[in-house]
C-alpha positions, 0 to 999 in steps of 0.5 A: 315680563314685558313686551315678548311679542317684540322680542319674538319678531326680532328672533323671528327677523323683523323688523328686516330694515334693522338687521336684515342688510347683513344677511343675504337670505335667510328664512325662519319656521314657526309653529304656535297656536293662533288667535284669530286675527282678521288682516288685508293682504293684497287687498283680500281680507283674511281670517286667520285662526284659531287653531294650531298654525305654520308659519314658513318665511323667505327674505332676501337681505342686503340694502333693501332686505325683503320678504319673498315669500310667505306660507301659512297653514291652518284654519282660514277664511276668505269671505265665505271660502274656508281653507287651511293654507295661504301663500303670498309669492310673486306679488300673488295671493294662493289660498290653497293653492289658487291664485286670487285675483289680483287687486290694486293693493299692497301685499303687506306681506311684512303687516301679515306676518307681524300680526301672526307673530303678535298672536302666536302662543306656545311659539316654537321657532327656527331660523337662519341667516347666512352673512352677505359678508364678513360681518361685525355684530355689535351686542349690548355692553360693546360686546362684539361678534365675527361672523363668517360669510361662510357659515349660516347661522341658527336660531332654535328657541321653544316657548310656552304662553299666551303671545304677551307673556311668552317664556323660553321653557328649553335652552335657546340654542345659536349655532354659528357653522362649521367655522364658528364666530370670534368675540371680541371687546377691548376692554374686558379682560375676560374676553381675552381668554378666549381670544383664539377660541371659536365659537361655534355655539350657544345655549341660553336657558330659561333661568338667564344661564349662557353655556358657550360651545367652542374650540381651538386648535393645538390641542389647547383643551384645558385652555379652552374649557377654563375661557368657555367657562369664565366667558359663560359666567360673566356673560350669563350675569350680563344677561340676568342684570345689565339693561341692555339686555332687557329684551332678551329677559322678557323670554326668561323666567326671571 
């Protein structure tokens, strides 16, 4: 199946120095259950877990995308303290809701959140960004995407297993804002049919199938549904098959 913790943290949105410098700000809420995982945040060790958790993130994207703020909820301890929620913002440490002293240490704000996301099962997750501009977005096999900075963009997947093996057990659902994204690729013919086409959606299920949600103007309805359909075809093959999209595979049931 693969690696799917890393795929996880991509939809998630780390690692932020890969993709993050094309959003201005986003934030992503995840709810699983944790393993119980010991981290060192600004100098404090935490146990975390186990039991149902809530992880909320907050970053700032562009030329140095950073996290800005991070809350969890669910069972912790700090030395001999027991709590059940954690924040880091402002360069401070609050276990519910109480400022722990400040040490000279790191926040590692982006190691504590990569360690819950590495032992999160039965991971639910949502997550938005909103384009620092109009942007291109290349996707494997030269596929291209248009992104309006005019529209945020969201993520919606649920998933069922232990953090190694997890898999989709509902569609993956994108949604691109009111005015929808282009796709673009000069050598595929099967893009050109839905050259004029906004997308304003997608849907990836379980078993490798996309399902494309759009429309255009002048009333091209026929038009639409035939390039929505040859579209989602090839590209529900590209999924199953091409290795490109290899990590894209290690959510499926395939």
């Amino acid at each position: 199946m693969g690696d799917a913790r890393l795929a996880i943290r991509w939809v998630a949105g780390l690692p932020f120095d890969q993709w993050a410098v094309r959003l201005s700000t986003g934030n992503a809420d995840l709810r699983g259950s944790l393993e119980q995982v010991v981290v060192v945040t600004g100098g404090h060790t935490l146990t975390l877990g186990p039991g149902p958790t809530h992880v909320e993130l907050m970053f700032l994207g562009g030329v140095r995308p950073r996290l800005v703020a991070v809350a969890v909820s669910g069972p912790l301890t700090v030395g001999t303290q027991v709590a059940t929620s954690l924040r880091l913002v402002d360069g401070e440490v609050l276990i519910d809701d109480v400022a722990l002293p400040r040490l000279d240490a790191p926040l590692a704000s982006s190691d504590l959140v990569t360690a819950l996301l590495d032992n999160l099962s039965d991971v639910e997750l949502i997550a938005r960004g909103r384009p620092v501009r109009d942007a291109r977005i290349r996707l494997p096999e030269g596929i291209e995407v248009r992104l309006s900075d005019r529209d945020e963009v969201t993520v919606q997947a649920k998933t069922h297993g232990p953090p190694d093996d997890l898999v989709l057990s509902e569609p993956l659902r994108l949604q691109f804002g009111e005015h929808g994204v282009r796709v673009d690729h000069r050598s595929v013919r099967w893009l050109a049919s839905i050259a004029r086409i906004r997308i304003h959606g997608a849907h990836l299920h379980p078993d490798g199938r996309v399902v494309l949600e759009g429309g255009a103007k002048r009333g091209l309805n026929r038009v639409v549904r035939t390039g929505l359909r040859t579209a989602s075809a090839q590209l529900s093959g590209l999924v199953r098959k091409s290795p490109r999209f290899k990590r894209i595979r290690d959510f499926l049931h395939l």
